[in-house]
C-alpha positions, 0 to 999 in steps of 0.5 A: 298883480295889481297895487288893489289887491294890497290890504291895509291892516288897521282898527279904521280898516274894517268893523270890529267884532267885539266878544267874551272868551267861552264862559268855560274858559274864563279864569278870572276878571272881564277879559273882554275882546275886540278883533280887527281882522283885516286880512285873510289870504285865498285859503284862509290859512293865513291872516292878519288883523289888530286885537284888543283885551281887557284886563283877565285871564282866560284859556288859550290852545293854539291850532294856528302860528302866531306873530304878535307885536304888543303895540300897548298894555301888558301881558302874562302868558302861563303854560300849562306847566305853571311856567310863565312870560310877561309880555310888554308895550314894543315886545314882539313874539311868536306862539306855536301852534298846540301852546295851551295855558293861560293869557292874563292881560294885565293892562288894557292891551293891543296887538298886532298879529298874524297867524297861519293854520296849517 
């Protein structure tokens, strides 16, 4: 196989994709977001891109596996149970898939992430 079929993951990469969660799931604030998704493999079962996030919080349900790496900003990620992680700028973390709850960017942030839906 060729060096071609490499894929270079970054915001100058490919256009963004700009958008609001589902009105139904916005808890609180603007958490507006920014998708660079750069990456799909043949199946499209696994990806990899950057995201961005403004300051709010919305709901999340996870059907894919998710490795982050939080390149700027802070986060709070509560599951449905009340429990909670703060997240910060060089932290690195996983979600599994079927984690529901809540994300709250505390500070504009950034991530890099790569996910697999099974």
């Amino acid at each position: 196989m060729s060096v071609d079929k490499i894929s270079m993951i970054g915001c100058d990469r490919v256009d963004s994709e700009s958008y609001l969660p589902d009105a139904e799931k916005i808890v609180e604030g603007n958490p507006a977001q920014t998708l660079w998704h750069c990456y799909d493999s043949k199946d499209q079962t696994f990806g990899a891109g950057i995201w961005q996030g403004e300051p709010g919080t919305h709901r999340v349900n996870y059907t894919e596996e998710e490795v982050c790496f939080l390149l700027q900003g802070r986060v709070v990620v509560t599951d449905n149970e009340g429990n909670t992680k703060e997240l910060n700028q060089g932290d690195m973390f996983a979600i599994p898939a079927g984690f529901q709850g809540t994300w709250t960017t505390i500070e504009s942030a950034k991530k890099l992430y790569v996910i697999y839906e099974k």
